[in-house]
C-alpha positions as CSV (number, residue, x, y, z in Angstrom):
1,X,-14.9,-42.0,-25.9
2,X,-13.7,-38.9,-23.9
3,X,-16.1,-36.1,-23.7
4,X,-14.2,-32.9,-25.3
5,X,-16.1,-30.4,-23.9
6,X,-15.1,-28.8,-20.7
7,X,-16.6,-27.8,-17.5
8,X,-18.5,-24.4,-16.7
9,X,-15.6,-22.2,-15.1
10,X,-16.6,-20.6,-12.4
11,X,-16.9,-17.2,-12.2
12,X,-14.8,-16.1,-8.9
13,X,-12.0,-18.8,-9.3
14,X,-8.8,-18.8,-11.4
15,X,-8.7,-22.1,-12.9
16,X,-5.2,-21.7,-13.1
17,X,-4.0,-21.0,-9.2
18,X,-5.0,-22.2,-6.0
19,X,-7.9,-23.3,-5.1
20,X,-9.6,-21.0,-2.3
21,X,-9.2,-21.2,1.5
22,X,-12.1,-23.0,2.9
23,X,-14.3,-21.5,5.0
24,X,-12.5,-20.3,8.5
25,X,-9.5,-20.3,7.4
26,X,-7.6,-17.5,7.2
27,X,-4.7,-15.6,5.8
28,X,-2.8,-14.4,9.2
29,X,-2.1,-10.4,8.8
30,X,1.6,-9.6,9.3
31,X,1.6,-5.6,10.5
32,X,3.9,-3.9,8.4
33,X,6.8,-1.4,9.5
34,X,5.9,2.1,8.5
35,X,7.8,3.8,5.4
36,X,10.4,6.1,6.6
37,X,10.6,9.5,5.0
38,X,13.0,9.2,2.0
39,X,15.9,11.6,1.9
40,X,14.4,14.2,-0.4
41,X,10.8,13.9,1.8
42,X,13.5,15.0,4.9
43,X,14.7,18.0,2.5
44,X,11.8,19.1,1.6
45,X,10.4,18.8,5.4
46,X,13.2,20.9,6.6
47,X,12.9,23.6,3.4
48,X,9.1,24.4,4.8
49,X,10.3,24.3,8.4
50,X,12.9,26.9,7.5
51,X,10.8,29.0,5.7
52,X,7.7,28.9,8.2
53,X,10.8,30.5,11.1
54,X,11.9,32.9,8.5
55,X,8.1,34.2,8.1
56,X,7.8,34.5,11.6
57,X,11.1,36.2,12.4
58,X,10.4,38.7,9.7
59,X,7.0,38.8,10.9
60,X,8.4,39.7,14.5
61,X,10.8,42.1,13.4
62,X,8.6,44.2,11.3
């Protein structure tokens, strides 16, 4: 007869995926490019820039 009971899982392995990498063997690390600024990032960027100038100009002036 079969036993119906089932093994202990254990507790850092997914019994469902892969098994884990054995010891020295490593995922290799692919740098990643940096995130350039999205449009509104650029907008926003150049709305601070402006208004930094227009401090100092009126700050000049004055």
């Amino acid at each position: 007869m079969v036993d119906g009971s089932r093994p202990p899982l254990h507790g850092n392995r997914d019994p469902y995926g892969k098994s884990p990498l054995p010891d020295g063997d490593g995922v290799p690390v692919v740098p990643r490019e940096p995130d350039s600024p999205t449009t509104r990032q650029k907008l926003v960027a150049a709305f601070v820039v402006m208004i930094v100038v227009v401090g100092v100009v009126i700050g000049a002036l004055r």
